[in-house]
C-alpha positions, 0 to 999 in steps of 0.5 A: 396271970403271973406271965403277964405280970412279969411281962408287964413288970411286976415281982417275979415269983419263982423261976423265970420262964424264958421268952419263947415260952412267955410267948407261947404262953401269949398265944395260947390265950389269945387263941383260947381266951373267950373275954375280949380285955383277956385277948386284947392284953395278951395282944398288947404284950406280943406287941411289946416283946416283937421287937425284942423276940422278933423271931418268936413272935414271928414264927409262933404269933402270926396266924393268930394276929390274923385271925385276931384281924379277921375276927375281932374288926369291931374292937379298934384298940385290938385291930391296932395292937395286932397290925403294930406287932405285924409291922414290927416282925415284917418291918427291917428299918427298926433294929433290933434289941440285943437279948440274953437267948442270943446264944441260943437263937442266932439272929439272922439278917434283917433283910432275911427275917423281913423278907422271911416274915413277908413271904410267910404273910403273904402265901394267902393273899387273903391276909394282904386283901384283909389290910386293903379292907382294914384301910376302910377303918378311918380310926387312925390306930387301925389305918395308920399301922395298916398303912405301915405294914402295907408299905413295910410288906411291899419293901419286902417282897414287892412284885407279889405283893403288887400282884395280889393288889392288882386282882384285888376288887377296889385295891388301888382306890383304897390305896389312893384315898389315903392322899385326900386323909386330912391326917398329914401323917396317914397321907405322908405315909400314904406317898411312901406307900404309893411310892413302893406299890408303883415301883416297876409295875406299868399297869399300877402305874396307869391305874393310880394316874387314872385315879387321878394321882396327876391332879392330887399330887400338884395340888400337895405340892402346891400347898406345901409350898412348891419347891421351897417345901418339905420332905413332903415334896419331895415324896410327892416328886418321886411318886411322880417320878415312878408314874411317869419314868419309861410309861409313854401312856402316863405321859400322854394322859400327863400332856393332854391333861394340861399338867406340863402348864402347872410346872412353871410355877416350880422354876420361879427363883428370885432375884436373890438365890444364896442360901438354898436349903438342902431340902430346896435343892433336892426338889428342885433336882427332882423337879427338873428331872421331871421334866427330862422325863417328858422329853427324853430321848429315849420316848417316841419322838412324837411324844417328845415333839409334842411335850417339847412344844406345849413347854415352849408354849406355856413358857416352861422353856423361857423359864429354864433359861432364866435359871440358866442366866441366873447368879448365885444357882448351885452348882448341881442345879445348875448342872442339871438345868442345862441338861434340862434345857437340852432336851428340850430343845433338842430336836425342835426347831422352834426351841432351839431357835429361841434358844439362840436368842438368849442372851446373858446379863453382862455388858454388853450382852452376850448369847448364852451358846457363847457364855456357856462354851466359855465354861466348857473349854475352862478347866476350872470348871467342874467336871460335871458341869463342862459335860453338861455344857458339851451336850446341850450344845449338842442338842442345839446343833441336832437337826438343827443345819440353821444353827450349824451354819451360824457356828461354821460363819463365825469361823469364816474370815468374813465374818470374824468380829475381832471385837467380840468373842463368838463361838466359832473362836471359843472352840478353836481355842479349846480345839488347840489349848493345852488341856487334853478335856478341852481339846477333846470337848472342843473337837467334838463340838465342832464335828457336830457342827457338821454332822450331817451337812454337806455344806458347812463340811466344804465351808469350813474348808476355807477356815484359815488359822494364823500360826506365828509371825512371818508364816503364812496362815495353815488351814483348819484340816492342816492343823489339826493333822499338825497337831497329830502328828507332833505326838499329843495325848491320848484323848486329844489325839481320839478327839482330833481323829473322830472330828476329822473322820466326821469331816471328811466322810461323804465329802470327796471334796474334804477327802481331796484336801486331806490327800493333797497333803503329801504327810498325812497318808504317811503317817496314818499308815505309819501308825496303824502298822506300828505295834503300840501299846494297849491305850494306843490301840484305840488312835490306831483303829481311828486311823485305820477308819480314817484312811478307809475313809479316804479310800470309800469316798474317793473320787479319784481326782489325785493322780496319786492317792486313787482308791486303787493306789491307796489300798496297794500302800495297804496291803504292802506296809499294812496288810489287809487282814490287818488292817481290819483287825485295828479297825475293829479295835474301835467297837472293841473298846469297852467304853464304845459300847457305853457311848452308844447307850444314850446321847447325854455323855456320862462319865465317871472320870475326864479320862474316860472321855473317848467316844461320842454317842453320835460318832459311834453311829458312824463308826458302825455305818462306815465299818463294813462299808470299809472293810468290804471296799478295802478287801475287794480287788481292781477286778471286782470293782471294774466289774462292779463298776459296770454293773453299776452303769448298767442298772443306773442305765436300767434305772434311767430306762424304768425311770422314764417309762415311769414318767410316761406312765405317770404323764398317762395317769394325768391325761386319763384324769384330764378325760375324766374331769372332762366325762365329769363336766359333761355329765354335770351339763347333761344334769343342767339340761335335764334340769331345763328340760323339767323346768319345760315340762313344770311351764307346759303343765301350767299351759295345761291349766290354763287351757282346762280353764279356758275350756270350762269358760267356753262350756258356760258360753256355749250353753248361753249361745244355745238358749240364744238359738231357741229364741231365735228359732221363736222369734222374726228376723228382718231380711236385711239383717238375715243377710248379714247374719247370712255373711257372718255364717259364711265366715265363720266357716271359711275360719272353721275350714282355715283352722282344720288346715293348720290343725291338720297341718301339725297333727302331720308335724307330730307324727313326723316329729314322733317316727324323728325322736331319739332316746335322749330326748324322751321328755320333750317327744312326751311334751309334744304328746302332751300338747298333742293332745290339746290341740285334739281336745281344741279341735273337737271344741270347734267342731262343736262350734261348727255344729252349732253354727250349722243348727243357727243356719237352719233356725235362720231358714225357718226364720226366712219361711216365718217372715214370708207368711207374717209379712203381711200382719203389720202389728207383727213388725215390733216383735220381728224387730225385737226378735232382731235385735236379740240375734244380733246379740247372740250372734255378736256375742257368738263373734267374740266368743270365736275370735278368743277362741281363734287366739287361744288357739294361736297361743297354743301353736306359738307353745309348740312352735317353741317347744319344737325348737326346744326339742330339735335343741335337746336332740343336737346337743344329745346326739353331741353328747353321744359322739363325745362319749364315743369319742372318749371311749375310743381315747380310754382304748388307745391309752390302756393299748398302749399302756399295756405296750409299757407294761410289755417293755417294763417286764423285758427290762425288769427279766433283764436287771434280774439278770444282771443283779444274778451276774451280781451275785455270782460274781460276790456283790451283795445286792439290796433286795427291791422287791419294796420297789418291785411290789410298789410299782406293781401296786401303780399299775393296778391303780392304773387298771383300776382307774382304766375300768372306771374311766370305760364304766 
């Protein structure tokens, strides 16, 4: 154990081993050694010379730290000392400690041996999956170097490590439940790690926000006290920050998850806002970036809509402005905070209205768009600050033609308040001050103020300006090419000319105006053929865009200034070739390229200030235009000129045959919706028609049950008849019974007639029937049938009257031979009054019988209308549908006749567009129109199909 004492301080005894060899010596026992306190001491003394022989202890001890990891897990002291000596060889923070072997063992970098270290780690992913699972250890002396380590190897080499933690089962989790350690230092550093693992890696990314990360975060800095916390804090913003920073799907899961609301809170400043700590500004810097994230230009503009109203909404927005409002902020928070403001109005019509609205505390009130323009033509104001202010009225104006019109008015004579201070005079006196920024800013202010509006182009057309006393006024267009011309710098000249460019493009009657000023062709034409210096060359290639301007969207209407005089003045003093050449000078420049990146202007120095982001766009719609326009001669363009009438005219023509084609599409959906409303009657009379069928069933009933009483009375009537046939009758009463008889055949033969009668209407109403009305021929079957039914009942009846007739001759032989008994009378006279009986009885049971049948002739009398009803309006439906059919026809014949005419007037323009071509005009390739109407027309056959079906 000598080693170990002079390693840890006791009395050497002989020659001093050097400190390779102590290490080697180390190894050896920690390799070889069987007692764990042996191992364990060997460890701690790697550990304590780590730092001082970081290159031995790296290069001879690193295989046996990690199989000390692997082996010894339940020993904690050891699993500590072990992951601290692995941090110290990996970690480049600490610095290392001169040695006497220096001269011999030259040190390298720090980043080389870390990353050296790291790399040599990490070629067996075992070893970094080993750390993931060592964080399952909650003894702080194992999980808080596990988590150093983890950190110091992802500095290091962070794109494979992140790798190895991605494949790894439950790697992420281990890692995100270090934010709930209730030990501040494992968690604070369980951020720094997080932070390192998140770096530029989309998929980590959204596995640590579906881990929850979202909700953990807030919720820490919440409790470390929001924006007025710690280091902390700020651990927790920038974790955010690289969660959220170019991830559109965290952003979203950000949005739905309603954590935009939890944001307000941060902005909450008070009354009293001197004295902020530098930690206080830091977070809040980082928290308003947070929120330019969510809205910047740069996402998808419907994710930027969305978190730009749900900011409105919660009153994220109105929060922001009272910061913006507020006295005493820092600058660069301030400066900030109007970024902040700016992109989330931009764009969105509800935020950039309620961002008009805002008013200043001063007296009297004035609009913030007004107090902030007064800090943007100051030059007082810092650079940085002027910048932010130039591009927040930028987003206020963009898409935004309410508030382009409102700045455009308060330059207007009508409604120039000599009282107040309004926008519209703040950038004229910035547009004509002395100081080159504010003339630059102020011009391109205004430009977008016309940015894609027609209007306000032609109404500031009316802008007068008063220059000195007893000089008539000038207009806005006339001095600003005044101020040109007298020789200014640089950049108020660049400002002035793409303000002028922006305003007179796609407007012939700007354009009209800047010619009828017989100095201004002069001079652009003057400055682009000079040969002028290098800062020069960008006004020159301005110039030249602003003459092609004038040529492109000329409309001819000076006699002296025609596109066709004004491209001879260019080739005789300019030259064509030459006058391209000095306009391409503008997407030439260095700084173009830098103002088309993003629309925030960034600027390292006021110099710098050329170009604007949104004029780039136009420069590079506008350039090839130009340069064709200005290259091409008289000829072509007459040519090119009557090409253009000719499609115009075969557009007209196609455009018609389109509208008849469409007026046709409205009559064949007119049809339908009326096919449609017959069909949906013919469902109502179906409906009736069963409703008919449910009533006859009903009929039906009744008339079984009448029949079943009828039965019971007949059986009676004939146990009558027996007795009658026993007993006497007097003569007298057998002549009335007689009589009776005799009507009741005369009603039996009558009631023969009528059945007879509609058993001939049935059969005719059966050879008459038609296929539609199937269900009332079936109903007259039905009733029919009844009616046979009630005819075999009478017939029944009239057998038994028969029988009475005879019983009633037997009657008549009986009384002859008992006439002369006289005890005999009483029984004839009982015998009497009993077949009176019967025979009243038998009168009754007729006479309902008689109304029965009257009833069921009644039913189908009205079934008969019912049926002759449904057979019309049958036979209707068939002629409407025949009707419609045939219109179906004539319609598709004629749209078959369009179809013919659009093909003769589409081999036509084909035609044309190929005279195009060879005569060297580029043609814009229709085929979308072409493959669209083709399109229409199968919707059409389609449609046509369904209509004959």
């Amino acid at each position: 154990m000598n080693f170990l004492r002079g390693v840890m301080g006791g009395q050497p005894t002989g020659p001093q081993p050097t400190g390779a060899e102590t290490i080697q010596k180390l190894c050896d026992r920690v390799a070889s050694s069987t007692l764990l306190e042996d191992r364990r001491d060997a460890v701690r003394a790697l550990k304590s010379l780590s730092k001082k022989y970081r290159v031995e202890v790296g290069n001879m001890a690193m295989d046996h730290l990690v199989r000390i990891l692997q082996t010894d897990r339940s020993d904690t002291e050891i699993l500590g000392y072990a992951l601290d000596t692995l941090y110290n060889i990996v970690c480049n923070d600490e610095e290392e400690e001169p040695d006497e072997s220096e001269e011999e063992n030259p040190q390298k970098q720090e980043d080389d041996l870390g990353a050296q270290f790291t790399d040599k780690f990490v070629q067996e992913p075992e070893n970094v999956t080993l750390l993931l699972t060592l964080l399952e250890e909650f003894d702080f002396h194992v999980r808080w170097p596990c988590v150093k380590l983890l950190t110091a190897l992802l500095k290091n080499q962070c794109a494979q490590v992140q790798g190895i933690i991605l494949v790894s089962p439950m790697g992420v989790s281990r890692l995100m439940d270090l934010l709930a350690d209730s030990r501040e230092v494992i968690r604070n550093d369980g951020l720094l790690l997080l932070q390192q693992l998140t770096k530029g890696n989309a998929a980590i990314q959204k596995i640590v926000a579906f881990e929850n990360a979202f909700e953990r975060l807030l919720d820490i800095i919440t409790e470390e006290g929001s924006s007025d916390g710690g280091i902390v804090v700020e651990d927790c913003l920038l974790l955010l920050l690289n969660l959220l920073k170019n991830n559109s799907s965290n952003q979203n899961f950000f949005k739905e998850g309603s954590y935009i609301q939890k944001m307000k809170p941060w902005f909450e400043v008070g009354d009293d806002n001197s004295g902020w700590s530098a930690q206080k500004v830091t977070n809040l810097h980082l928290m308003l970036q947070l929120v330019r994230v969510m809205v910047s230009p740069v996402n998808s503009p419907g994710a930027t809509a969305s978190c730009q109203k749900a900011m409105f909404q919660c009153g994220l927005l109105q929060q922001l402005c009272t910061i913006l409002m507020a006295t005493g902020v820092p600058a660069d928070i301030l400066t900030e905070t109007i970024n902040t403001v700016s992109e989330v109005i931009r764009g969105s019509e509800v935020n950039q209205d309620y961002f008009a609205s805002v008013n200043a505390p001063s007296n009297p009130p004035r609009p913030a768009i007004v107090v902030l323009l007064m800090s943007m033509v100051n030059e007082r104001q810092p650079f940085v600050l002027r910048c932010a202010v130039l591009y927040c009225f930028q987003c206020f104006l963009y898409k935004n033609h309410k508030g382009q019109g409102e700045i455009v008015a308060t330059l207007l004579p009508s409604t120039i308040d000599a009282n107040s201070i309004s926008a519209g005079q703040l950038l004229c006196g910035g547009l004509f001050s002395a100081d080159s920024l504010s003339n630059w800013c102020a011009a391109v202010a205004l430009a977008h103020a016309l940015q894609d509006n027609l209007t306000q182009k032609e109404q500031l057309l009316r802008v007068q300006l008063a220059t000195s006393l007893g000089k008539p006024p000038v207009s806005l267009l006339q001095q600003c090419t005044n101020i040109l011309s007298q020789g200014s710098r640089v950049q108020t000249k660049v400002g002035l000319l793409m303000l002028l460019c922006t305003w007179i493009s796609n407007c012939p009657i700007a354009v009209m105006h800047f010619l009828h000023n017989q100095d201004n062709v002069p001079f652009l034409t003057g400055q682009i053929s000079e040969n002028l210096g290098e800062d020069e060359r960008l006004v020159q290639g301005l110039c030249a865009l602003l003459l092609g301007i004038c040529i492109y969207y000329n409309d001819n209407s000076l006699e002296n200034y025609t596109k066709e005089k004004l491209k001879q003045l260019i080739e005789k003093r300019i030259g064509k070739e030459n006058f391209v050449e000095k306009l391409g000078f503008i997407t030439k420049h260095e700084l173009y390229s830098r103002a088309a990146q993003k629309p925030q202007p960034a600027f390292s120095t006021p110099e710098h200030m050329l170009f604007d982001h949104e004029f780039t766009k136009l420069v590079k719609e506008l350039e090839g235009m130009i340069t064709k326009a200005v290259l091409k001669s008289s000829e072509e363009e007459k040519k090119e000129e009557e090409v253009k009438k000719t499609l115009e005219q075969h557009d007209s023509i196609v455009t018609q045959y389109k509208e008849l084609i469409r007026e046709q599409d409205s009559q064949i959906n007119e049809l339908k919706e009326q096919v449609t409303l017959l069909a949906s009657q013919n469902e109502k009379m179906q409906s009736t028609m069963t409703q008919q069928i449910s009533q006859i069933q009903q009929h039906k009933d009744q008339y079984n049950i009448l029949k079943l009483k009828l039965g019971k009375d007949n059986q009676q009537t004939g146990n009558q008849a027996e007795a009658a046939h026993v007993n006497g009758l007097q003569p007298e009463e057998l002549s009335q019974l007689r009589e009776q008889l005799e009507e009741l055949q005369r009603q039996n033969q009558l009631l023969q007639t009528q059945l007879g009668d509609k058993d001939s209407l049935i059969t005719s109403l059966k050879a008459e029937g038609v296929p539609s009305a199937e269900g009332s021929t079936s109903e007259v079957t039905v009733l029919q049938r009844e009616v046979e039914l009630l005819k075999a009942q009478l017939q029944r009846q009239t057998a038994e009257i028969t029988q009475l007739q005879s019983e009633r001759q037997e009657l008549l032989r009986g009384s002859d031979t008992t006439a002369a008994v006289p005890g005999e009378n009483s029984l004839y006279t009982e015998k009497n009054a009993e077949l009176e009986s019967r025979l009243s009885t038998q009168t009754a049971e007729n006479q309902k019988l008689k109304e029965e049948v009257k009833t069921l002739l009644e039913s189908q009398e009205s079934m008969e209308k019912d049926f002759a009803s449904a057979t019309s309006t049958a036979a209707i439906m068939q002629a409407e549908n025949s009707k419609l059919q045939q219109e179906v026809q004539e319609s598709k014949k004629e749209q078959d006749d369009l179809l013919m005419l659009l093909a003769d007037q589409d081999q036509k323009i084909l035609s044309l567009k190929q005279r195009l071509k060879d005569l060297g005009e580029t043609i814009e390739d229709e085929d979308d129109l072409d493959s669209k109407d083709q399109f229409d027309d199968d919707d059409d056959e389609e449609e046509e199909e369904e209509c004959d079906e």
